[in-house]
N, C-alpha and C positions, 0 to 999 in steps of 0.2 A: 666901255670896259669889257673887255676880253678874257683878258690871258693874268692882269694882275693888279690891284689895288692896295696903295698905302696912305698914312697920312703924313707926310713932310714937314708938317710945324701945325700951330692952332689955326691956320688961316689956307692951308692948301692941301690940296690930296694933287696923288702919281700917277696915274694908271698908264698902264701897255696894253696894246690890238693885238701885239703878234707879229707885228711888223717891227721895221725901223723907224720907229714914233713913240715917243717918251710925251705924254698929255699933262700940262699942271694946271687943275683943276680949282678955281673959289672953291673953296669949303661950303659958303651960304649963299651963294646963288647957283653955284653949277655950271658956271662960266667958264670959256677958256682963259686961262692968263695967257699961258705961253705956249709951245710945242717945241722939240727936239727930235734929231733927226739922227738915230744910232748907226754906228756902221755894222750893225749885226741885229737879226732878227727878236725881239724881246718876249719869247714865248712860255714867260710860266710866273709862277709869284715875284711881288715885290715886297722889301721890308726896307725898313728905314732906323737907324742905330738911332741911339739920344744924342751923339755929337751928329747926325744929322746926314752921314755917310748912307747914298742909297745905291743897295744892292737886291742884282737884276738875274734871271736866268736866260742862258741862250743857248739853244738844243740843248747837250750834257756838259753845261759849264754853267758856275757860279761865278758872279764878277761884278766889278763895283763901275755904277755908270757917274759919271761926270755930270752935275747939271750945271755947270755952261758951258761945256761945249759938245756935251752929247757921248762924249767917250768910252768906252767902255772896255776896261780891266781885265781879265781872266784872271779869279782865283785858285777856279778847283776845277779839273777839264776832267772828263772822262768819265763823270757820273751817270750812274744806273736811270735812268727816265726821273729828272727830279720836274717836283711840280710846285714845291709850295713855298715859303722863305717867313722865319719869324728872328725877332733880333731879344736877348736878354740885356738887362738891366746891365751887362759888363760889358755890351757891345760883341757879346760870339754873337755868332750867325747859326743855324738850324735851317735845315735844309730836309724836305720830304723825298723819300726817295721808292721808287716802285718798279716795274721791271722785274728781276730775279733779285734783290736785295730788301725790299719791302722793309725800310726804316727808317729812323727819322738820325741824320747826322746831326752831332754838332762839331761846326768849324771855328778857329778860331779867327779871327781880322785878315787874317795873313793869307786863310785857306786853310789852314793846317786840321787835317783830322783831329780833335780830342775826345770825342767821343759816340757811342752808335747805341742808339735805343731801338726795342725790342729784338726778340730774337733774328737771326742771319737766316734771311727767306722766307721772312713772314710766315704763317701759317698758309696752312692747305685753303684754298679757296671751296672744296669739295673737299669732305671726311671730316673727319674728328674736329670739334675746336677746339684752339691753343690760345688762350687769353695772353702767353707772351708774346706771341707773335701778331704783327701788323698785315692785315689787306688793304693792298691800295691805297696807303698813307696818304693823306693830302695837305686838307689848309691843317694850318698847327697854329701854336700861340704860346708865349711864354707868361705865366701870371708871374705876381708879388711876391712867390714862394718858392722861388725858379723851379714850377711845376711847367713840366713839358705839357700840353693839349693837343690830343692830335684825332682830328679824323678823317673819318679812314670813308673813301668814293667807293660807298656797297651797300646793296639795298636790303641785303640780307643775310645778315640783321643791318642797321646803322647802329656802327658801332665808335664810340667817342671813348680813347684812354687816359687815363693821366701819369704821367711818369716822373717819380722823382728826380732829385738833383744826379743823384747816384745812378740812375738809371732803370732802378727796378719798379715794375709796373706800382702805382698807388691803388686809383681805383679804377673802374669803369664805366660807362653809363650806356644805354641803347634807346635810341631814338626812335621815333613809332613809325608804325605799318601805313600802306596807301590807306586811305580811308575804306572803312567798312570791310578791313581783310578778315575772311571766313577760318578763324582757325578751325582744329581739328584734333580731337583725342584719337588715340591710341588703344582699341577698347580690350588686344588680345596683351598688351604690354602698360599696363595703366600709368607706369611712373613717365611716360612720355608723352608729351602735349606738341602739335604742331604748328606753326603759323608760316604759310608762303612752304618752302623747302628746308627752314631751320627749323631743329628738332632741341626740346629743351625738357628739362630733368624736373621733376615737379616733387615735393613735397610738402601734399596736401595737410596733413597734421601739422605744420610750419608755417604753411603758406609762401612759400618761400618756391623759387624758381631758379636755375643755372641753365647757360646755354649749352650746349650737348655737341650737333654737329649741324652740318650742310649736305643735306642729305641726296639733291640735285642741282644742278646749274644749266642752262642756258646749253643747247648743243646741238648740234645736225649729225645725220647719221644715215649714210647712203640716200642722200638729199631728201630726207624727211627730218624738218625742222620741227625742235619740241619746245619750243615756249608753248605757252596759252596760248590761243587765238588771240591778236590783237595787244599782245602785253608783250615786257620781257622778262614774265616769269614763267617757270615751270609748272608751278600748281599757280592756278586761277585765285585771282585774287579774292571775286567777290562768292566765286564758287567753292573753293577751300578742295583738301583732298577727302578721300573717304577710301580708308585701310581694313579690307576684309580677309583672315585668317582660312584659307581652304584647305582641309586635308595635310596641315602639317605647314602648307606655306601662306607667305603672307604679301597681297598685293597693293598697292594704290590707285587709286583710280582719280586722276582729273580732268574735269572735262570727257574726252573722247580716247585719253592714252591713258596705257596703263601701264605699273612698272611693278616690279618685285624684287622684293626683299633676297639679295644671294652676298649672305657675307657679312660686309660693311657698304656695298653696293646695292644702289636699287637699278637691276637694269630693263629696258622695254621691252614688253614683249608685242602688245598693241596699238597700234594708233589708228583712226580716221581722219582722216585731214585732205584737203584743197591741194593738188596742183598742176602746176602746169605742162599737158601732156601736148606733144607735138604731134599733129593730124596732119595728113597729104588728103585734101578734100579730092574726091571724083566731080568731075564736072556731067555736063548733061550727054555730052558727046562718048563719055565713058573714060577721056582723057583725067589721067591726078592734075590736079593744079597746084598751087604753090603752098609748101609747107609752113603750119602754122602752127599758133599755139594756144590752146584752148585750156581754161578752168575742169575740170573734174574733181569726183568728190573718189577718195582711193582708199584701199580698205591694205593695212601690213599687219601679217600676225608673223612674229618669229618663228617659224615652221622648225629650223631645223636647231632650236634654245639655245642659240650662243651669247645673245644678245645684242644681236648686230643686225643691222637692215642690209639684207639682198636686194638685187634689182628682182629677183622672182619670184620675192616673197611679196612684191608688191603688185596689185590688183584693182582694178577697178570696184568701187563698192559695191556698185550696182543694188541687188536685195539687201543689202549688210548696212547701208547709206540711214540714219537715222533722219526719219520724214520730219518732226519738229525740233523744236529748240531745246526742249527737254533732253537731258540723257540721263540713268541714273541705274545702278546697279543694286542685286542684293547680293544674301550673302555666298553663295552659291557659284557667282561669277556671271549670273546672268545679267545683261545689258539690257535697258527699257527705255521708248521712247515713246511720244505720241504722235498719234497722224490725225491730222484736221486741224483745224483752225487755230494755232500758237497763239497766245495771249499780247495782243498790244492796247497801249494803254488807248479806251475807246473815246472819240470826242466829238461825236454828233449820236442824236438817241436813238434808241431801238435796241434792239434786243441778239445776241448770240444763240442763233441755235443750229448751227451745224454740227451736225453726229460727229463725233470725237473718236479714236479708238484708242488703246493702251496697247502696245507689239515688243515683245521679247523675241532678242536677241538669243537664244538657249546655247549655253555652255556646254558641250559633250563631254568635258573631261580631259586628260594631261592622256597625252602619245604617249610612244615607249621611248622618246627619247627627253622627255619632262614638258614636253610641249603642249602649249595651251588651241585646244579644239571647239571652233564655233563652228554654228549651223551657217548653213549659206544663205539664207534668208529672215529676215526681221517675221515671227508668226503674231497672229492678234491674239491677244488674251482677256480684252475688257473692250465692250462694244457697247457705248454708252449715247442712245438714241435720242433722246433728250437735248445733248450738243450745248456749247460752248466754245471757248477758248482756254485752252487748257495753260496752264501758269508754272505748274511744278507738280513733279510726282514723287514719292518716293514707296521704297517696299522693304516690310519688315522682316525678320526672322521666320515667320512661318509661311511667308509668300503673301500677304494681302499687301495689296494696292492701294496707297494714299492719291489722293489725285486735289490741285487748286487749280477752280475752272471759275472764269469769267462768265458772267450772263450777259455782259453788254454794261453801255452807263447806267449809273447810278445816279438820279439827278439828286441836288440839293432837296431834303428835307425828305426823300422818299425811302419807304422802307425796302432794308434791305431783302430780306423774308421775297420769295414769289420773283427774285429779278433771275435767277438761272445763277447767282451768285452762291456756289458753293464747296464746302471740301468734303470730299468723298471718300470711303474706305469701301472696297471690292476685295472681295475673298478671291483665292490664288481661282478660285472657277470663273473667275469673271462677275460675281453676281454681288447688285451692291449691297454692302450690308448694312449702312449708316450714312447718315448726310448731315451735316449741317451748314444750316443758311445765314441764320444773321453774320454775317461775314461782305465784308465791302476788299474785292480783288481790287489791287494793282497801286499806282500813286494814291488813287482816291480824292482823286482833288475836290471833291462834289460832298465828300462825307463829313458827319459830327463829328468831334472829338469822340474820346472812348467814352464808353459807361461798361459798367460791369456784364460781359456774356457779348460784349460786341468785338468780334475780329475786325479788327477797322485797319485797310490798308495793305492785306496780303498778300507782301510778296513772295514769298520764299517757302517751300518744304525743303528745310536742309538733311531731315534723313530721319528714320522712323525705327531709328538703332534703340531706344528704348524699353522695356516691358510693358512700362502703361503709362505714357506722354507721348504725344505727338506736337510736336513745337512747328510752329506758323510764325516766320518771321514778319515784322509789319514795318511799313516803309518809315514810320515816324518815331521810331526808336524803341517801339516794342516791342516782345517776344509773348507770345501766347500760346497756350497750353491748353491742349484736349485729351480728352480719355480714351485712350487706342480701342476699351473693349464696347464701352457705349456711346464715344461720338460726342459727349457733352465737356460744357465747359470748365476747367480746372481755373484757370489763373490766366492772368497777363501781368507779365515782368517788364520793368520799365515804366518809363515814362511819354504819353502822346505830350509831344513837342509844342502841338499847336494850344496847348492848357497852360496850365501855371504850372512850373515847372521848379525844383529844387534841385541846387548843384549839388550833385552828391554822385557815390558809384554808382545810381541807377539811372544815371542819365546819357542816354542815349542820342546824339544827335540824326535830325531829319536827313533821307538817303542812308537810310539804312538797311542792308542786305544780307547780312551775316547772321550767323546764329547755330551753333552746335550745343547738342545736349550727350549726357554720358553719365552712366550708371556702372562706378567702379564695380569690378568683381570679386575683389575681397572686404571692401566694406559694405557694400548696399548702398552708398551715399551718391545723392545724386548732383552731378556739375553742368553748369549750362557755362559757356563761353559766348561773348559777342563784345560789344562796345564800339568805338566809333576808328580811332588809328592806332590801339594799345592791347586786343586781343584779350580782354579783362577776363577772370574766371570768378564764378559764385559759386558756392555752394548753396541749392536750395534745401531750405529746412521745413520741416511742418507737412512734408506727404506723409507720413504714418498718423496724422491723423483724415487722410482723407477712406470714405467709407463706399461703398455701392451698396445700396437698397433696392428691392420692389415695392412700393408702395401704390396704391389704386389713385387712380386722378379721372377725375373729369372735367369736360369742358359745358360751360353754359352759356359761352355766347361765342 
């Protein structure tokens, strides 16, 4: 099954390759019955009427195939890239159409147009969204109601519409995110919440959400490709984006690129990215040898703020090249990464202690022509001799440094306390100010379930944008919360997976990596975002009664 699937009676299914091959399928074994041999390629859906008439697409033509002899009809030539075929209860025909017409026809037996759902040209696949209008129509389906169903080939959002008889939208529905996608608030614009690249409208006192727009898509640009690494999205799935307000403007940063707010556009101004640069190696003789092509790591900053990539704005990164796996920005525009030993998950014993550093990337400020100015080299600013494997860092509004540093395995039943396992807070001078230990970094395959004050499974610093929360996302479905000013423990949200668990909305499933927090500006109320493929938001209640004391303690054993 390829290109189109039906069911011909209670006892057979249809299917097409793409070829000249019409397959009639057992229904309950999976058998071949028969096979035909089309005089024309069958490349797109199949549907089948109740009098039992099966019709087929071939390139831009709709038409009815013959099963016995293989025949095939032209009803309707000339069509927009159609892909998908549903039949109604009176025998019309519905046909998905994409290309520059993005709708779903319906035809009648004959071929004849009688009618076109949603708007003419779909909506903008990029800007504003138009709930009349279709992206990328695909399979459809006629119910009991002669409700059109149709959706639409797009990851973001998935979006599934219903139209009625008459043609006008009914409802909609949207299908969920890759697993564990990082949304993201908005913290200088609060009524806007994001997930992937679509932006949605929130109304927190309602609880209630609309989709908004399509803020980027998928694009190269003087042969710098800007998907994610390894995805084909724009903002990183399990990374999410993170939008800082500077001096009037407003940027995103995902990953390693960065874009800015100009308009109803967000255009590049940054990227660090892989590629492939052409070398003429010298040989020993002093002779070039044959031209090749080699990986590099290349650093493009829009010099001249058009928003457009030059060949000579692009550069080797060289000092600019971020040494770990970490990357992470405050608010300021400064860029941070760590050098030493990145965090993988460890599985023979002993212990991490290689000296780690924390290095900024220093922002110098916007040129005379609005252009964004970095230093030429990554400097250190946390030099932590002690060492680890560093996990995640993130920094707050006044410059201190969050750091999750691995100490090595953790075996079964050992404590966590004394393994090098911990998360750290460093004032913008470098010097640390706080730690805490019981915390078990990474899968944690070796570790207890939770109990109260245990970070079990730390994967994630997603960002230290709070006033007094620092959230520690955990591989097993939980989110955990610490005190930005003293380091101790507030709460864990969620629920460890590997416990007894209750289906409810705080249940998080295992491979979990997500997790944003946000402290609206005009109410004080604060929201944590995560969940598993659906982007869920809470409101957490009950910090105004949380306290900080001095009180005297001592130890006696």
């Amino acid at each position: 099954v390829g290109f189109g699937l039906a069911a011909l009676d209670d006892s057979t299914l249809v299917s097409a390759d793409g070829k000249e091959q019409l397959y009639l399928i057992d229904r309950a074994t999976g058998t071949l019955k028969r096979s035909l041999t089309t005089p024309v390629p069958l490349t797109g859906g199949l549907a089948v009427a109740a009098n039992g008439t099966l019709y087929a697409i071939s390139g831009n033509s709709v038409g009815r195939v013959d099963l016995e002899t293989g025949g095939f009809t032209p009803l309707a030539k000339d069509l927009d890239t159609p892909k998908m075929l549903a039949c109604d209860a009176e025998g019309n025909l519905f046909v998905s159409l994409q290309g520059q017409t993005m709708q779903v026809w319906k035809l009648a037996p004959d071929g004849k147009v009688l009618q076109r759902f949603g708007k003419a040209g779909g909506r903008p696949a990029l800007g504003k969204y138009d709930p009349a209008g279709m992206l990328r129509p695909f399979g459809i389906a006629v119910d009991k109601h002669a409700r059109l169903w149709v959706c639409e080939n797009d990851r973001e959002p998935k979006r599934y519409s219903v139209w009625q008889a008459d043609g006008t939208l009914w409802r909609e529905f949207f299908g969920s995110w890759p697993y564990s996608t990082a949304g993201y608030f908005d913290p200088h614009d609060p009524d806007y919440f994001y997930a992937l690249a679509v932006r949605y409208k929130l109304d927190y006192e309602q609880g209630t959400w609309q989709t908004d727009a399509n803020i980027l898509r998928p694009f190269e640009a003087g042969g710098v490709s800007f998907p994610a690494p390894m995805s084909a999205h724009v903002v990183n799935v399990h990374g999410g984006g993170q939008i800082v307000a500077h001096q009037g403007r407003k940027f995103l940063r995902t990953e390693a690129t960065l874009f800015e707010e100009v308009g109803d556009r967000w255009l590049p101004r940054l990227a660090i990215y892989t590629a492939a640069v052409e070398e003429t190696p010298i040989g020993k003789d002093g002779k070039p040898g044959k031209p090749r092509k080699v990986k590099k790591s290349m650093f493009w900053l829009d010099a001249n703020h058009d928003g457009q990539v030059q060949a000579e704005e692009q550069t080797p990164a060289g000092e600019r090249q971020p040494s770990g796996r970490t990357l992470t920005m405050d608010n300021q525009l400064n860029l941070y990464t760590n050098q030493g030993d990145s965090w993988t998950e460890p599985r023979a014993e002993g212990r991490s202690r290689t000296p780690f550093a924390v290095r900024k990337l220093a922002f110098l400020g916007f040129g005379e022509r609005g252009e964004l100015r970095y230093a030429e080299a990554f400097e250190t600013v946390v030099e932590d001799a002690e060492g680890g494997a560093v996990n995640g860092l993130a920094v707050d509004a006044e410059g201190a440094i969050y750091a999750l540093v691995s100490g090595g395995l953790i075996g079964r039943g050992e404590r966590a306390q004394n393994t090098g396992a911990r998360i750290v807070k460093y004032g913008p001078d470098g010097r640390e100010l706080w730690r805490y230990a019981n915390v078990h970094v990474g899968f944690a395959w070796t570790s207890a379930t939770y109990t109260p004050g245990f970070v079990v499974a730390a994967f994630r610093l997603s960002n230290a944008s709070h006033p007094t929360l620092l959230p520690i996302t955990g591989y097993y479905g939980q989110y955990f919360l610490l005190d930005k000013e003293t380091g101790l423990f507030v709460d864990a949200l969620g629920q460890d997976q590997r416990s007894a668990y209750t289906m409810d909305h705080s249940m998080v499933l295992t491979e979990n990596f997500n997790g944003n927090i946000f402290q609206h500006p005009k109410t004080g109320k604060t929201y944590f975002t995560g969940g598993d493929a659906d982007c869920r938001i809470w409101e957490l209640t009950g910090l105004d009664r949380l306290e900080r004391r001095r009180v005297p303690l001592s130890v006696d054993a």
